[in-house]
N, C-alpha and C positions, 0 to 999 in steps of 0.2 A: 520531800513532802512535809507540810508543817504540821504539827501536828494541835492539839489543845494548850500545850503545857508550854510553847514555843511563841514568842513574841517578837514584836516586829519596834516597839518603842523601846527607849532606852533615858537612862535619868542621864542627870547634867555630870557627875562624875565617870560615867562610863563611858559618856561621848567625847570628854575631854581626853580620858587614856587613849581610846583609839584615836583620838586625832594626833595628841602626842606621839603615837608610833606611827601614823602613817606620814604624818606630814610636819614630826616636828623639826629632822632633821632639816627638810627641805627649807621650811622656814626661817630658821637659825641661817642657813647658807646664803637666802635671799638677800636675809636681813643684814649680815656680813657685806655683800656684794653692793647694796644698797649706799652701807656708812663707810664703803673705799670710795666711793665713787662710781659706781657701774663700769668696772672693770669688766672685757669682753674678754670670753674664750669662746670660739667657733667649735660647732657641734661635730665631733667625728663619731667615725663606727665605735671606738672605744669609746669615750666616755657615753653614747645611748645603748651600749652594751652593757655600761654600767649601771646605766639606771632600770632596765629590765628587770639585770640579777635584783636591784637593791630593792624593786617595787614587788616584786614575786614572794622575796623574803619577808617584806613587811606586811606584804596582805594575807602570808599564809601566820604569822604571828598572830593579826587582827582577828581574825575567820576563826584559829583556832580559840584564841580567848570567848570569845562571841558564842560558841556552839558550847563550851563546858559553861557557859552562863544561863544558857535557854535562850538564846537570842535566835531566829528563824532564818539559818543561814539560805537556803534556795531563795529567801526575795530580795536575797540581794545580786543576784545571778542574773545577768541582762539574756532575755532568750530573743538570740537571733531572728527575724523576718524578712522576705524581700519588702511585704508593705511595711513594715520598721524603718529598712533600709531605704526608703524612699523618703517617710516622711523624716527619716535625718535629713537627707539630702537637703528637705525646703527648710527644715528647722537650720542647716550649713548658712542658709541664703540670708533665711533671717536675719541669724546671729553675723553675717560678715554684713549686712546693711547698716545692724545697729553698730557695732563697732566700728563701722567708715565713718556714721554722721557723727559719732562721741567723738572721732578723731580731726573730723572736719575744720575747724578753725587753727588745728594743730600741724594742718597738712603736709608743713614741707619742713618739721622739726625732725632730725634724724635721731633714733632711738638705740640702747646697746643689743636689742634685742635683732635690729634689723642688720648691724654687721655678723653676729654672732647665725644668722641664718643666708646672707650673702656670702659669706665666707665661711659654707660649710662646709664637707667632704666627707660624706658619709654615700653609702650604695643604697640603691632602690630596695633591696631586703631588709635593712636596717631601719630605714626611715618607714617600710612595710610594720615592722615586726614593734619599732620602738609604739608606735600608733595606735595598735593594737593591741598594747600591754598598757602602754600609759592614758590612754582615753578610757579602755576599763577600770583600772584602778581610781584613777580619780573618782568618773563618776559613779561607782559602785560604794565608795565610800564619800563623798560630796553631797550626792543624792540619796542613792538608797538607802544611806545607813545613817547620815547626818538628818537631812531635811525630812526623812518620814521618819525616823524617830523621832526627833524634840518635834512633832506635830503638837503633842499632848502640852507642851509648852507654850502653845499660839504658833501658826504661823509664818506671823510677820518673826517670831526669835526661830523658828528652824531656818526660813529663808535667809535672812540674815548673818546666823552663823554659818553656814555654804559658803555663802556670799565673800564672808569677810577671813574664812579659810584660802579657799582660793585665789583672794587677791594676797594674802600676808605669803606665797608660797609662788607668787611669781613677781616681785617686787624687784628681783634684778631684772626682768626685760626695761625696769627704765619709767618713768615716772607715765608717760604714753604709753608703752608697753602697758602696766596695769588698768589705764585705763580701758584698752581693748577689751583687756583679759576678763575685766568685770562686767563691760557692756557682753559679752561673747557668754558670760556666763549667766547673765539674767535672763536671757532667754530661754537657755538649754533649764535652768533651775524654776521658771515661771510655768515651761512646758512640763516638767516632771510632778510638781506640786498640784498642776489641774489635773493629769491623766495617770499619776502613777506607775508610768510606762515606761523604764529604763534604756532599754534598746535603742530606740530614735536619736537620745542624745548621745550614746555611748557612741554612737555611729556617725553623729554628726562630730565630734569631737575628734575620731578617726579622721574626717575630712580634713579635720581644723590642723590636726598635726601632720598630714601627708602634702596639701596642696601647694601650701610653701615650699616646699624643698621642690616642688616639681617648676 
């Protein structure tokens, strides 16, 4: 429950810490991955066993700094719905429309992200389990803690820095890969900014990371 003395915005040096812990490492790795070349490694149960543990850890470091601040930890807590779950599903459709037509004229370019998912070998638990730890984490901190905090900022600077976290944090899927990754996230980040409504994308994001592998 939040309470009076509990807030939901946050200034530019507090959303820079947490973004630093949640996704600097990631970044750093992209960025790495990026300036070799887009060197591919296929996804196994171990390494998305890894990034569970690694995202659990970081969001419980995040969560905890955020609460000894007065920061209003329950809104950042996506609460499950079957109509949630549904309007993920169309916000899924959305978001894979946009990202076909951004990749449209690119269509028959092969990307590191696409061997790196063809050549995966991970179990239906995993690819269950990674989904539903990394679609929350993202967008609990993407959205609910980036884009409706710096609101007080304008806007078009909370949308934008989502935006351009996101893409600096998947830069090894490949110069196309980000491409997707951004069109995939204007949507999910356009739907959160009108309705304030976490779940629908949290869920559509689940889509986003399960129907590949299947």
């Amino acid at each position: 429950m939040q309470t009076s003395l509990e807030r939901t915005t946050t200034t530019l040096g507090e959303a820079l810490g947490v973004t630093a812990i949640c996704f600097g490492l990631m970044i750093w790795q992209s960025t790495q991955a990026m300036l070799a070349g887009f060197p591919t490694s296929p996804f196994t149960n171990g390494s998305m066993l890894g990034l569970i543990a690694m995202e659990l850890v970081l969001a419980s470091v995040a969560i905890a700094i955020l609460r000894a601040r007065g920061f209003a930890i329950a809104t950042l807590y996506p609460r499950p719905t079957i109509r949630g779950a549904a309007t993920g599903s169309a916000l899924y459709l959305a978001a894979w429309v946009s990202a076909a037509l951004a990749l449209t004229p690119f269509k028959d370019a092969a990307q590191p992200i696409d061997s790196m998912v063809s050549e995966a070998t991970l179990s239906l638990g995993v690819v269950i389990a990674v989904a539903v730890v990394n679609a929350t984490f993202e967008e609990v901190f993407l959205l609910g803690f980036l884009v409706r905090g710096l609101r007080g900022f304008g806007l078009n600077v909370a949308i934008g820095a989502s935006l351009l976290v996101r893409l600096a944090y998947h830069l090894y899927q490949g110069p196309l890969g980000a491409v997707s990754v951004l069109a995939f996230g204007i949507v999910l980040t356009l739907y959160f900014a009108s309705t304030n409504k976490l779940w629908p994308p949290v869920f559509c994001h689940m889509l986003g990371d399960i129907i590949p592998f299947l």
